[in-house]
MIMARDREN-923535 format. One record per residue: residue number from 1; residue in one letter; chain; x, y, z of N, C-alpha, C, O in turn. Coordinates in nm, 4 decimals. Each point is the difference from the previous one (the first is absolute). Layout:
REM MIMARDREN-923535
NUM; a; A; X; Y; Z; X; Y; Z; X; Y; Z; X; Y; Z
...
END
This chain:
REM MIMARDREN-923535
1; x; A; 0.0846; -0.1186; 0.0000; -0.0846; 0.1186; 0.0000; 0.0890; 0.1248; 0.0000; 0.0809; 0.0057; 0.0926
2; x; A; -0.0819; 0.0920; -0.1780; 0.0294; 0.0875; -0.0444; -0.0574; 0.1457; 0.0911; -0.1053; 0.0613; -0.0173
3; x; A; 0.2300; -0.0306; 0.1303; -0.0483; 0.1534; 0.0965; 0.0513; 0.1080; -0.0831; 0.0920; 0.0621; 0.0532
4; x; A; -0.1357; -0.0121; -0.2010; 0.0283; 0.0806; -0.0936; -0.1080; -0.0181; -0.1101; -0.0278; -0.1147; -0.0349
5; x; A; -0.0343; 0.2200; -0.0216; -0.0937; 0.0249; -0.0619; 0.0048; 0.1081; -0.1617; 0.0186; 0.1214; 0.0074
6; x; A; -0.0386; -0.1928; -0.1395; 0.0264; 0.1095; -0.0595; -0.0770; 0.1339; -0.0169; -0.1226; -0.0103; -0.0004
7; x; A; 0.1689; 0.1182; -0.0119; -0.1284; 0.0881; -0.0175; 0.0453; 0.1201; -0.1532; 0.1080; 0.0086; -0.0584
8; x; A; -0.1974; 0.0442; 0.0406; -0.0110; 0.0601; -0.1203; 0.0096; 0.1699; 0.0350; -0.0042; 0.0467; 0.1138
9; x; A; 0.0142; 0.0102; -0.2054; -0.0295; 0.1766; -0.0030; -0.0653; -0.0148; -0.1588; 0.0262; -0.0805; -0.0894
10; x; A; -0.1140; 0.1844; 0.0950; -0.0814; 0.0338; -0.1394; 0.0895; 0.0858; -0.1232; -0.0077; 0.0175; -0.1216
11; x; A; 0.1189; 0.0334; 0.2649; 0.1097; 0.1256; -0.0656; 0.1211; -0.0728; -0.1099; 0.0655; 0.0411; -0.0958
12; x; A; -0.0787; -0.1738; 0.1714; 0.0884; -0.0651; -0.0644; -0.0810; -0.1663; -0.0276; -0.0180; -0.0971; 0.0735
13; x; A; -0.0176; 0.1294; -0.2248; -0.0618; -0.1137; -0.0399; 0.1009; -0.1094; -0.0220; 0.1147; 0.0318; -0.0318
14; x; A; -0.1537; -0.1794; 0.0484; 0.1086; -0.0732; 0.0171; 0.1130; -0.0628; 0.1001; 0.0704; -0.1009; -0.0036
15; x; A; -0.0832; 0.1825; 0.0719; 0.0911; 0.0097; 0.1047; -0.0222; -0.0190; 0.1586; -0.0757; 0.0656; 0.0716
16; x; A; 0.1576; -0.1680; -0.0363; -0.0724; -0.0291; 0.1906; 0.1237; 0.0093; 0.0337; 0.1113; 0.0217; -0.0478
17; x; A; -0.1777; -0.0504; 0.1697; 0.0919; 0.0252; 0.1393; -0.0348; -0.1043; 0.0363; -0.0790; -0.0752; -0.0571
18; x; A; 0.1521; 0.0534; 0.1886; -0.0022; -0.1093; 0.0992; -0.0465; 0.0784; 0.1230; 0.0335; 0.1185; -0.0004
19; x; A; -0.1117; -0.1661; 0.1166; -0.0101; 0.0825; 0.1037; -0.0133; -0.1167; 0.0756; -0.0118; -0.1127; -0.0481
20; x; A; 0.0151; 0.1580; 0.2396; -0.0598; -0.1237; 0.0999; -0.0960; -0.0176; -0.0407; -0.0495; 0.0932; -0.0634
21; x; A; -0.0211; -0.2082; 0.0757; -0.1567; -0.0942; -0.0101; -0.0837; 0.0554; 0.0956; -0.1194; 0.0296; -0.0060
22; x; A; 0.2409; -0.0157; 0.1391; -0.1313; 0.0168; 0.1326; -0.0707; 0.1142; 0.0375; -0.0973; 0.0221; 0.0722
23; x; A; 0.1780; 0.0488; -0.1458; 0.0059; 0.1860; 0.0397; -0.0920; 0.0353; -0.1233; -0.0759; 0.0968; 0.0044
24; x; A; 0.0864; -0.1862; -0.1241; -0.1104; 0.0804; -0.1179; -0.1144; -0.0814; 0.0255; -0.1022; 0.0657; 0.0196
25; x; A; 0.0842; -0.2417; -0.0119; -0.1369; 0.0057; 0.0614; -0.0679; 0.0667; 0.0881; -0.1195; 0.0180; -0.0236
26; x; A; 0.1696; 0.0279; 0.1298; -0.0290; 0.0690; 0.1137; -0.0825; 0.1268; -0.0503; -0.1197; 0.0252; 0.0146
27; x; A; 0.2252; 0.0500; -0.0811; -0.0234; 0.1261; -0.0758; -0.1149; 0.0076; -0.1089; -0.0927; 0.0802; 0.0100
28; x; A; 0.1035; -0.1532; -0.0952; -0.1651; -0.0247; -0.0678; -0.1478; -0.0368; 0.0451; -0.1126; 0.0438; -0.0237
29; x; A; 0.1743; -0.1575; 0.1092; -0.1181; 0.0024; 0.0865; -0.0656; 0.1496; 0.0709; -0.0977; 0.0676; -0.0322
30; x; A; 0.1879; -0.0537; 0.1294; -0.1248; 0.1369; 0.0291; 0.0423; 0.1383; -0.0653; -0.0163; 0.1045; 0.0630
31; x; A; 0.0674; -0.1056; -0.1821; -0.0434; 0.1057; -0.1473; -0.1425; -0.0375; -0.0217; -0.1027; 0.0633; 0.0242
32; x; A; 0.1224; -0.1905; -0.0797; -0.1747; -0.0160; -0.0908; -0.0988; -0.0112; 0.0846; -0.1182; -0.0124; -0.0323
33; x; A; 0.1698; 0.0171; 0.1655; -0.1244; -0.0424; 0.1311; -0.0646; 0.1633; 0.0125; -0.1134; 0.0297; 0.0378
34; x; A; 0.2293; 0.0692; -0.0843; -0.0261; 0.1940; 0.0218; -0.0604; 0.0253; -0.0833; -0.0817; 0.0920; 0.0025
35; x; A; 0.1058; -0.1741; -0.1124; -0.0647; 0.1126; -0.1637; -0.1122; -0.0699; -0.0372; -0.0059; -0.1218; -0.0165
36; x; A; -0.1205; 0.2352; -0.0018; -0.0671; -0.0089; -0.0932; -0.0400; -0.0642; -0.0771; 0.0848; -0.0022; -0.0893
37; x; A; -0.2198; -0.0958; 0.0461; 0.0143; -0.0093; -0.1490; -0.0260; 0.0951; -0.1085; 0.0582; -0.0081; -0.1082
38; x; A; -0.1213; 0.0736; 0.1284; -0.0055; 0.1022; -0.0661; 0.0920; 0.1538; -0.0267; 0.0718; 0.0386; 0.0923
39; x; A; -0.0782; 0.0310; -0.2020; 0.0774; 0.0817; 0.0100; -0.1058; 0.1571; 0.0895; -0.1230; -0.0027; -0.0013
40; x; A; 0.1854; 0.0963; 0.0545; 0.1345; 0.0590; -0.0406; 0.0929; -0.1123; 0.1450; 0.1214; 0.0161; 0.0130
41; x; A; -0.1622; -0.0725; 0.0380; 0.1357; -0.0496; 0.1251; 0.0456; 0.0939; 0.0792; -0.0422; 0.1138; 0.0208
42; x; A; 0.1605; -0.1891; 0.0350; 0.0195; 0.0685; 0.0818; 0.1502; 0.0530; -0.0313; 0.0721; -0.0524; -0.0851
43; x; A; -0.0326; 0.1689; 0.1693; 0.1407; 0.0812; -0.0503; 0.0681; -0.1236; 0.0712; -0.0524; -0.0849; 0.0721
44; x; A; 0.2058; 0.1008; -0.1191; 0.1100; -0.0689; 0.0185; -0.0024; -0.0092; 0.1433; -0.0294; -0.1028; 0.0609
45; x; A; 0.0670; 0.2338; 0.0021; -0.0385; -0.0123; 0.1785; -0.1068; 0.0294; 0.0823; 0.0193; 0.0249; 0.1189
46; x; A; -0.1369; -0.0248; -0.1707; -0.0946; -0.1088; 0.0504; -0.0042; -0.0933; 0.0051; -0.0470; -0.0585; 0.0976
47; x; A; 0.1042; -0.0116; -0.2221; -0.0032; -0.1899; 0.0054; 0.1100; 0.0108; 0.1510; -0.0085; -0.0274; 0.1197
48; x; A; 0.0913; 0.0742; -0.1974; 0.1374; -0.0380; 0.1521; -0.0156; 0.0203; 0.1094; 0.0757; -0.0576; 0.0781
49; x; A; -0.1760; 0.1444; -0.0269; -0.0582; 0.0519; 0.1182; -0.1547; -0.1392; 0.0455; -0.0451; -0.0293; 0.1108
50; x; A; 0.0194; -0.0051; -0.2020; -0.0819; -0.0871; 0.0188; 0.0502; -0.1459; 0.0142; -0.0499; -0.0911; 0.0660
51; x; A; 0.1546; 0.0909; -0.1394; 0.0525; -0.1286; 0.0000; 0.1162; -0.0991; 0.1110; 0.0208; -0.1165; 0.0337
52; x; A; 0.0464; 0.2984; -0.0027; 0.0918; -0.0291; 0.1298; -0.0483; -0.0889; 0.0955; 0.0812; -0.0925; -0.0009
53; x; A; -0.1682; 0.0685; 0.0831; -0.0131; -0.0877; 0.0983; -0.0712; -0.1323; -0.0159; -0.0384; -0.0697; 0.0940
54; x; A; 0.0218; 0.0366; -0.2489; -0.0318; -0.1334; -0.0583; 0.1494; -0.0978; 0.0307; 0.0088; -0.1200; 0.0262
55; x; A; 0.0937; 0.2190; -0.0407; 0.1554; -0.0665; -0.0512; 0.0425; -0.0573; 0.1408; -0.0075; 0.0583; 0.1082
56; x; A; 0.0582; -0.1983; -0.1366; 0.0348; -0.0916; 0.0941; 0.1280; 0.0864; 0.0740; 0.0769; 0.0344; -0.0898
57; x; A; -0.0196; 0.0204; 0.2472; 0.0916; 0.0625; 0.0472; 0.0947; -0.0753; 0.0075; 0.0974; 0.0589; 0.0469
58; x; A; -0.0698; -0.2075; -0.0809; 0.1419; -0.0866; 0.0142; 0.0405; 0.0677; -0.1880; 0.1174; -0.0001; -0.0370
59; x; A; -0.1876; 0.0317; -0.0222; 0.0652; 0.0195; -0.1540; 0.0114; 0.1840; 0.0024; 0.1040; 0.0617; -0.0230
60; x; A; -0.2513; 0.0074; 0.0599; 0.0572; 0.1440; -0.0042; 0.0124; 0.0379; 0.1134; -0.1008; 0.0707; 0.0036
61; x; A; 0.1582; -0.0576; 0.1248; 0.0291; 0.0295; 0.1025; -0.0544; 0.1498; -0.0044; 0.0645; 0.0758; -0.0725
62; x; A; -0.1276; -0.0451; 0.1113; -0.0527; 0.1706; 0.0242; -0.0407; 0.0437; -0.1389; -0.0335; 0.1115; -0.0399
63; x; A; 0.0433; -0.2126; -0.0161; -0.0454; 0.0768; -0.1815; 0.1042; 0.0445; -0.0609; -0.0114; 0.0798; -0.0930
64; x; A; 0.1574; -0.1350; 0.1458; 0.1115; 0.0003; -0.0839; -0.0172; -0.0465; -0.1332; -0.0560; -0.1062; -0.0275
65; x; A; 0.1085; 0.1933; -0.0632; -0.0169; -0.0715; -0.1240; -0.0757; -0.0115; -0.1008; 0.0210; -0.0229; -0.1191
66; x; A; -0.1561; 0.0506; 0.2102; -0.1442; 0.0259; -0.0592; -0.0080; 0.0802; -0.1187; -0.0763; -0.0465; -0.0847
67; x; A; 0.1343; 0.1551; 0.0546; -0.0065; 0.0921; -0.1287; 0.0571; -0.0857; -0.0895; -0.0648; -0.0491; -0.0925
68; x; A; 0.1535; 0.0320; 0.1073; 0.0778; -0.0838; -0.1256; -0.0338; -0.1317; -0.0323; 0.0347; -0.0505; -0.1068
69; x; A; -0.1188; -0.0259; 0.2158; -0.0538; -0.1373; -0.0571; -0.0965; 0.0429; -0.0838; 0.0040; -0.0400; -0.1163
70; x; A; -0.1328; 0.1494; 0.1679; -0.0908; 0.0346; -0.0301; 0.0466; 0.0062; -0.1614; -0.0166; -0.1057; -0.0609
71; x; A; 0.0711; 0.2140; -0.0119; 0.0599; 0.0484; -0.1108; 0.0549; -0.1230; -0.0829; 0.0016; 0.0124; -0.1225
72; x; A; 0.0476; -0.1404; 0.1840; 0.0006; -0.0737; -0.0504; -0.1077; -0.0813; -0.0684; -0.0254; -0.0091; -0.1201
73; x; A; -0.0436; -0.0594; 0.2460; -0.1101; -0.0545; -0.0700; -0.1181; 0.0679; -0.0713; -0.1042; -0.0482; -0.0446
74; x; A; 0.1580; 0.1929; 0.0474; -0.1622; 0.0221; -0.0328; 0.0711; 0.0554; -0.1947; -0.0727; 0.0232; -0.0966
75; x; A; 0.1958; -0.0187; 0.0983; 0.0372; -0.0005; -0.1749; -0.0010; -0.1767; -0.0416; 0.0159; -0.0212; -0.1202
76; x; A; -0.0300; -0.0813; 0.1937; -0.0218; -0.1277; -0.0319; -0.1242; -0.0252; -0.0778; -0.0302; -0.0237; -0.1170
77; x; A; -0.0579; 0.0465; 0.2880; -0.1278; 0.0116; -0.0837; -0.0670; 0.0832; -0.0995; -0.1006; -0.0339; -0.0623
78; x; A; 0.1598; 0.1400; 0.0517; -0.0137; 0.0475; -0.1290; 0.0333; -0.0166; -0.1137; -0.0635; 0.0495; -0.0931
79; x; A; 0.2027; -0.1451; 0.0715; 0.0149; -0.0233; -0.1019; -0.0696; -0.1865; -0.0326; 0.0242; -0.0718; -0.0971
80; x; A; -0.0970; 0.0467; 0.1981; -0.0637; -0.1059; -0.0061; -0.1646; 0.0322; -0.0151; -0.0834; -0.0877; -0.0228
81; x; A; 0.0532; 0.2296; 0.0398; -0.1395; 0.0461; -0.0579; -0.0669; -0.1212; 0.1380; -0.0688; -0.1013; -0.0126
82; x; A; 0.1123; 0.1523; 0.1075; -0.1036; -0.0504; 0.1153; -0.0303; 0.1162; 0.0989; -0.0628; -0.0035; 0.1058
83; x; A; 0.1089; 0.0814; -0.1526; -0.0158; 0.2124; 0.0553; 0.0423; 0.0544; -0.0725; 0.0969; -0.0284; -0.0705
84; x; A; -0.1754; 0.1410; 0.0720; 0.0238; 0.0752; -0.1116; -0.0083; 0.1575; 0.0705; 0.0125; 0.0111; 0.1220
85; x; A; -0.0315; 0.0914; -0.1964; 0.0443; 0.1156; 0.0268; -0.1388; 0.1107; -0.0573; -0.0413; -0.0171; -0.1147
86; x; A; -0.0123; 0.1093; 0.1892; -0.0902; 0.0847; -0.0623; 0.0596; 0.0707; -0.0502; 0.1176; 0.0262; 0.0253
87; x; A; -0.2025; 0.0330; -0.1294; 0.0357; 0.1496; -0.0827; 0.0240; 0.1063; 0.1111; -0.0411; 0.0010; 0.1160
88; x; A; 0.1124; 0.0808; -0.1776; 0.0730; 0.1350; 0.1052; 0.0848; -0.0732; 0.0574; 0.0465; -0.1134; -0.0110
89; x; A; -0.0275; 0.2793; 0.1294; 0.1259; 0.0196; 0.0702; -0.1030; 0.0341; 0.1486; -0.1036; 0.0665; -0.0019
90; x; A; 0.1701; -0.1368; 0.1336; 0.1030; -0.0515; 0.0117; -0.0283; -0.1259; -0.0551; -0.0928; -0.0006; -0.0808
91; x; A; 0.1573; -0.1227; 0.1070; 0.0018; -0.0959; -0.0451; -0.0706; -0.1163; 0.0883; 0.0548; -0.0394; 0.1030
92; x; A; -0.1997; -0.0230; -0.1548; -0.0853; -0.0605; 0.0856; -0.0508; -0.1369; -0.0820; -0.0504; -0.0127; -0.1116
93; x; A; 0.0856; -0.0842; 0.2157; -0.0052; -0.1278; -0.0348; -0.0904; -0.0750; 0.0532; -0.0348; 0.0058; 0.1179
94; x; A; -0.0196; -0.1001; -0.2240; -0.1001; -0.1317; 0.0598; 0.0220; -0.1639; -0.1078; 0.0537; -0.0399; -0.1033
95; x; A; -0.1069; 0.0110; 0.1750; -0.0440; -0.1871; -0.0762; -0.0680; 0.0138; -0.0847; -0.0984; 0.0740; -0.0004
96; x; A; 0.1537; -0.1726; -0.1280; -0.0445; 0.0078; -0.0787; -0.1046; -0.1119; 0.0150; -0.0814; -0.0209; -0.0899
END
């Protein structure tokens, strides 16, 4: 079993990464548990503000980290068209 996961960006078609398994399941899970199905969603930190105390504290300890997992999975699922992004600015996301 494989504790590494590939993930995608939309910015860069083609192209993955490797990340921890435990820290991006974690992290998707309560993303898609915050957003919406419908659009317009919610802003970037609202989800993160909503999502912070879903996240297991042995992986984000105080919400270490949290921005940058967040930013991760949520260009994954976008380039996997399982969230997506409303029209305008700022920038507000839900389930597709």
């Amino acid at each position: 079993m494989s504790d590494k996961v590939e993930v995608e960006n939309p910015n860069s078609p083609g192209r993955t990464t490797r990340v921890d398994a435990a820290k991006y399941g974690a992290m998707r899970t309560a993303l898609l548990a915050a957003l919406p199905s419908e659009a317009p969603g919610l802003t970037v930190a609202a989800a993160k503000a909503a999502l912070l105390s879903q996240l297991p504290d042995d992986l984000f300890p105080g919400g270490d980290k949290a921005g940058w997992w967040l930013k991760c999975v949520q260009l994954d699922l976008e380039a996997k068209r399982v969230i997506a992004r409303a029209a305008g600015s700022p920038v507000r996301l839900y389930r597709v």
